[in-house]
C-alpha positions as CSV (number, residue, x, y, z in Angstrom):
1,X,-5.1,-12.0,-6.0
2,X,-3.0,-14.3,-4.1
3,X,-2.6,-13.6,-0.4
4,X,1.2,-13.3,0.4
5,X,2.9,-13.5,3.7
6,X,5.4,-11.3,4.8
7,X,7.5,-10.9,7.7
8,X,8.1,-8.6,9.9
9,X,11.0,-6.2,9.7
10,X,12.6,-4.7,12.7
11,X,11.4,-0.9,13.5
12,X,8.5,-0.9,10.1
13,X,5.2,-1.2,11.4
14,X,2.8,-3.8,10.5
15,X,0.2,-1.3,10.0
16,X,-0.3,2.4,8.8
17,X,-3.6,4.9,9.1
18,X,-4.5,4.8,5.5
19,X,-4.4,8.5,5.2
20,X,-0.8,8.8,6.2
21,X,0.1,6.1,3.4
22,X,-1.7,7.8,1.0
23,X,0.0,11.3,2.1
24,X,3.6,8.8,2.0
25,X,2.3,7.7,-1.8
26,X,1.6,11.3,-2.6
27,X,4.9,12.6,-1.1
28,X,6.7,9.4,-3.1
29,X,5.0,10.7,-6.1
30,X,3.4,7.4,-6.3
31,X,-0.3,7.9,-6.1
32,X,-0.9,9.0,-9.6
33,X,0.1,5.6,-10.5
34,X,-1.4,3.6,-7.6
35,X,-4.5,5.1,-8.6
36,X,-4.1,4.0,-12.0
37,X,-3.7,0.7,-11.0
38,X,-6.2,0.3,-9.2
39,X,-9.2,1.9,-11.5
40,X,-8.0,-1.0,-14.4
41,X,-8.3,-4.1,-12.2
42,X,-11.4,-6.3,-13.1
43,X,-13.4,-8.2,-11.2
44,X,-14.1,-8.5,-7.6
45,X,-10.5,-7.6,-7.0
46,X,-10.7,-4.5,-8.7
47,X,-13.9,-3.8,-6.5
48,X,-12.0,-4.6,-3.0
49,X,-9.3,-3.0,-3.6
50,X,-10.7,0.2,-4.8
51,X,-12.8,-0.2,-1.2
52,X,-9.9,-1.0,0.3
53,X,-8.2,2.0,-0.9
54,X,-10.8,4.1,-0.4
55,X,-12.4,3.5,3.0
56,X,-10.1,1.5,4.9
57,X,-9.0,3.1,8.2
58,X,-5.9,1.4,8.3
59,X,-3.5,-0.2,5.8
60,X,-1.5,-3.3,7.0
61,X,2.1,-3.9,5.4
62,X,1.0,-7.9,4.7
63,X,-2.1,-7.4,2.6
64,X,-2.0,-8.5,-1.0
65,X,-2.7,-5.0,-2.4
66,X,0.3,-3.6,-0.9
67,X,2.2,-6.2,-2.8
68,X,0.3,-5.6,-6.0
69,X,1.2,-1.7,-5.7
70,X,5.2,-2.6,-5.0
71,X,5.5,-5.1,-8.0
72,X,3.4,-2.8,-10.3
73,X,5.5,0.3,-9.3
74,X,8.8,-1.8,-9.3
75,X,10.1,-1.4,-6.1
76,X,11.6,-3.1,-3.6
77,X,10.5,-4.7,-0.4
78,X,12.8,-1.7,1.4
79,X,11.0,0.7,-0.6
80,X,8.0,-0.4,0.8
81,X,9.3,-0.3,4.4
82,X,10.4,3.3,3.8
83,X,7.1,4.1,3.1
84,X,5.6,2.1,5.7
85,X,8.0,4.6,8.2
86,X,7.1,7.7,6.6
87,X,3.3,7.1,7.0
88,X,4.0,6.4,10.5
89,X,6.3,9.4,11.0
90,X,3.2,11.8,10.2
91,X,1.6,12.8,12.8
């Protein structure tokens, strides 16, 4: 998958514990189909980003998976950042 940059947005953090953003997915009622996107991808980048998913401590706002998840689910950059702020809401 391409890499994509992305900047910074006042007050979003650039990085998550990867348990809150799963509890923010779940909350969102977005896991089911994060999951689902993640089991069907081939290749290597199927294999990282299941890893990713699964055993990453933290999840940054910039990685390409995060982007793959928001254009897959069909939301917007905001919606991102929303969940970006719930995940770091959770204590």
């Amino acid at each position: 998958m391409a890499k994509t940059a992305w900047k910074v947005i006042q007050g979003v953090p650039p990085s998550v514990p990867m348990l809150n953003a799963r509890l923010a997915l779940i909350a969102a009622g977005h896991m089911t189909a994060v999951k689902a996107y993640v089991d069907t991808m081939p290749g290597i980048d199927g294999e990282q980003a299941r890893a990713y998913l699964e055993y990453a401590q933290n999840v940054r706002r910039d990685h390409w998976l995060v982007e793959g998840i928001r254009q897959v689910l069909e939301l917007a950059h905001a919606d991102i950042d929303a969940l970006f702020l719930t995940a770091a809401a959770i204590a």
